[in-house]
C-alpha positions in Angstrom: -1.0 36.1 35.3 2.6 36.9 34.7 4.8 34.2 35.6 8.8 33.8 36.0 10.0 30.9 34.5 13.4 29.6 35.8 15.0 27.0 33.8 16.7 24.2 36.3 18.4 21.5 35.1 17.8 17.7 35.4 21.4 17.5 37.3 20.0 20.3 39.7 16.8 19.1 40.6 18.2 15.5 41.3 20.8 17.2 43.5 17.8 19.2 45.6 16.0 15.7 45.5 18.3 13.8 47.1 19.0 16.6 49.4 15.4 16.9 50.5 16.2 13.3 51.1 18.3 13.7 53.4 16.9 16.4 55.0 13.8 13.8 56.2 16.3 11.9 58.1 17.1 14.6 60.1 16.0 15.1 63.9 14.8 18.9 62.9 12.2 17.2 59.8 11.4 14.2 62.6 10.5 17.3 65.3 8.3 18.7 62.8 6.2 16.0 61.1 5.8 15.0 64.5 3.7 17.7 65.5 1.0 16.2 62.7 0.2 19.9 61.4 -0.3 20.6 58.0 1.2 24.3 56.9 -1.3 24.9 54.4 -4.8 23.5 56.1 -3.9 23.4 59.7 -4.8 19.8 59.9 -3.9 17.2 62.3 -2.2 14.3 60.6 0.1 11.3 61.8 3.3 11.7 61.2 3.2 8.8 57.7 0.6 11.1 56.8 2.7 14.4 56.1 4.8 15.0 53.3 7.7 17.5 52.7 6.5 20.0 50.2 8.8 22.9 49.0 7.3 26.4 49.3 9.1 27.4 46.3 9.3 24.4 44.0 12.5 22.9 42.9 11.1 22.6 39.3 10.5 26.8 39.8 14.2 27.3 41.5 13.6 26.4 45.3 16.1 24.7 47.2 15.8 21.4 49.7 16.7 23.7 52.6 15.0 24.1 56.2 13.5 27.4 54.8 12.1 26.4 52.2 10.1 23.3 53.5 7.2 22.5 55.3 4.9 19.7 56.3 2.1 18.9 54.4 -0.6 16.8 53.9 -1.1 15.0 50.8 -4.7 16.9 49.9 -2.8 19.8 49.9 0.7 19.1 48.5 -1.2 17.8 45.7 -3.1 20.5 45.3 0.1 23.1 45.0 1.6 21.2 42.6 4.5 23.9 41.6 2.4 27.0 42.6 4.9 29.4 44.4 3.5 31.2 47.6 1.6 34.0 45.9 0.5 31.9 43.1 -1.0 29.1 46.2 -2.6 32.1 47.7 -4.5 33.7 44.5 -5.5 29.8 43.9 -6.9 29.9 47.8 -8.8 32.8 47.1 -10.3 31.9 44.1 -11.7 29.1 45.5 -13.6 30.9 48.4 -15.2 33.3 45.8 -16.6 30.1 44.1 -18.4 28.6 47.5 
């Protein structure tokens, strides 16, 4: 698998980490971890239970922006690691072939 490797600085991604901090304290983040789903199982989770996971990983280029994050549970923002999107889905599928 081809994969496009962005270099981001260690000034950047502290930048986009402190701005995903301060995205959690907003009322929008609050609205949507309160809903207790997770984007990538569909699971119901308490709010302490969800995490803000980046669909396109800071490390890979992503940004702390409403766009480009969702809540998810810690199972499964573990499990992404710093897949992007396409790379989450392939590693989806490959699993149901295995069961």
């Amino acid at each position: 698998m081809n994969r496009f490797v962005i270099e981001v600085s260690e000034g950047e991604i502290r930048r986009e980490k402190e701005k995903g901090r301060e995205l959690r304290r907003t009322r929008w983040w609050k609205n949507r971890v309160a809903r207790g789903r997770c984007h990538y199982c569909g699971g119901t989770f308490s709010p302490s239970e969800l995490t803000m996971d980046h669909l396109v990983p800071i490390i890979r280029g992503g940004k702390s922006t409403r766009g480009n994050v969702v809540p998810a549970c810690k199972e499964c923002n573990s499990r992404k690691k710093y897949l992007l999107p396409l790379e989450w889905e392939e590693y989806l599928d490959s699993v149901k072939e295995d069961k």
